[in-house]
Each structure stands twice: as C-alpha cells, then as structure tokens.
C-alpha positions in Angstrom: 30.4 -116.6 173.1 29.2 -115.0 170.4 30.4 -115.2 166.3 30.3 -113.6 163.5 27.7 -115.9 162.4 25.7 -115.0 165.1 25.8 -111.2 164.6 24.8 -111.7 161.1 21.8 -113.3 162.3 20.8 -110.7 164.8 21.5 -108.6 162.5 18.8 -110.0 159.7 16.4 -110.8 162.4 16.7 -107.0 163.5 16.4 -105.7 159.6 19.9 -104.7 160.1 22.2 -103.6 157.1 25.7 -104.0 159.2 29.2 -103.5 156.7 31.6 -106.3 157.7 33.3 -103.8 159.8 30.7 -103.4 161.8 29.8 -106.9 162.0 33.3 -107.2 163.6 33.0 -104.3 165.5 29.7 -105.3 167.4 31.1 -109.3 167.6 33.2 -108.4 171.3 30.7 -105.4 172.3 27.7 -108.4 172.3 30.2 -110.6 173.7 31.1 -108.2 176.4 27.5 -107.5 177.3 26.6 -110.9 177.7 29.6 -111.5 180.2 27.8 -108.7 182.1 24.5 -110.5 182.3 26.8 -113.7 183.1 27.9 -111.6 186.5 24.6 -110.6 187.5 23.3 -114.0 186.9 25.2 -114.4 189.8 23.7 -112.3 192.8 22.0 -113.7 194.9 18.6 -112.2 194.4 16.7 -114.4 196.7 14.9 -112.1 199.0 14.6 -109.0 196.6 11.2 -108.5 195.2 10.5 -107.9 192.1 9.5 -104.0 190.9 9.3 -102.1 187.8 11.3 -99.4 188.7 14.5 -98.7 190.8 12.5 -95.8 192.4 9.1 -94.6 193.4 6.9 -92.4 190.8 3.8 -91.6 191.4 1.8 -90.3 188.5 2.2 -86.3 188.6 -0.3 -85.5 185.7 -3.2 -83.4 186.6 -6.8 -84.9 186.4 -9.0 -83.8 183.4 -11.2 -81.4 183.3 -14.0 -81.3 181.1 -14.7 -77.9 180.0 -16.0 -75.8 177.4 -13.4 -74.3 174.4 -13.8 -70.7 174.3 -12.0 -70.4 170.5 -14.1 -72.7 169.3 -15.7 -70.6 166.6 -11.9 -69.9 165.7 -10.8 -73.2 165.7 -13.6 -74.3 163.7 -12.6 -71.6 161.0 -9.4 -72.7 159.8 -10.9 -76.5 159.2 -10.9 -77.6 155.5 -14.2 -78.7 156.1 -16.7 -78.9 158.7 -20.5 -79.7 160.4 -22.0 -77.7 162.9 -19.1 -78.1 165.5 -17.4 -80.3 164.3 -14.5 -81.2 161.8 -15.2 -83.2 158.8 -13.1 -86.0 157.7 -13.7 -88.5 154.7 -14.6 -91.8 156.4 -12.1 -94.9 156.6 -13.5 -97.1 158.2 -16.8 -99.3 156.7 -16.5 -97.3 153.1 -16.6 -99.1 149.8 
C-alpha cells in the first residue's frame, strides 16, 4: 500500500507541485494501480514470448530519395544570411 508519505515522495522525485488535495486524491488511484499490477503478476506467462508490441507494424515510410530542390534559388532568398547554396549560421560549436 501506498501513503501519503509516499505520494509526496513521488511527487518531489517527479518535480511535482501536488495541493494536499491532490495528494489525497492520487493516494487510492496509485494504490488502485498497483493492485492491478498485483493481478497480472499473477498470469501465468510461462510460454508467451516476449514482444514490443501487441500487434505487427511494419515500417510504412517511404524510402528516400535523393533529389535535386527545384526552389532552391527561392529558398535561398528569404535566408537572413547565406553562402553560395547554403544558409549561414553563427558557429556554436569550437568558438571562443
């Protein structure tokens, strides 16, 4: 079972600002869920092999394509700042 105490704790450890109400209010709901992982503690789970997902999913993404940009002269345009092709940005990485 879970207290008050322990919700409080959860609660810090989560960076939680919970009002006492709702410290009381989330004391049975924990409580509740952890009598639900109690029951399923108790299947038998034997022969079942572990998987990520309930169901298959295949991955349903096309492949890329490398190919040129035909706005790129556009694009290029509305950039603050830029060289040859490309966009300039200030460097963040190795500067003083």
């Amino acid at each position: 079972m879970i207290d008050l105490e322990q919700v409080r704790k959860v609660a810090l450890l989560a960076r939680l600002q919970l009002t006492p109400a709702e410290e009381e209010q989330f004391t049975p709901q924990l409580n509740s869920i952890l009598e639900y992982f109690e029951q399923l503690s108790e299947l038998d789970t034997e022969n079942v092999e572990p998987t990520t997902r309930a169901i298959d999913v295949s991955n349903v993404t096309r492949p890329d394509q490398l190919k040129p940009c035909e706005a790129l002269e556009e694009i290029l345009q509305e950039a603050p700042d830029r060289e040859d092709q490309y966009f300039r940005v200030p460097q963040i990485l190795g500067g003083e």
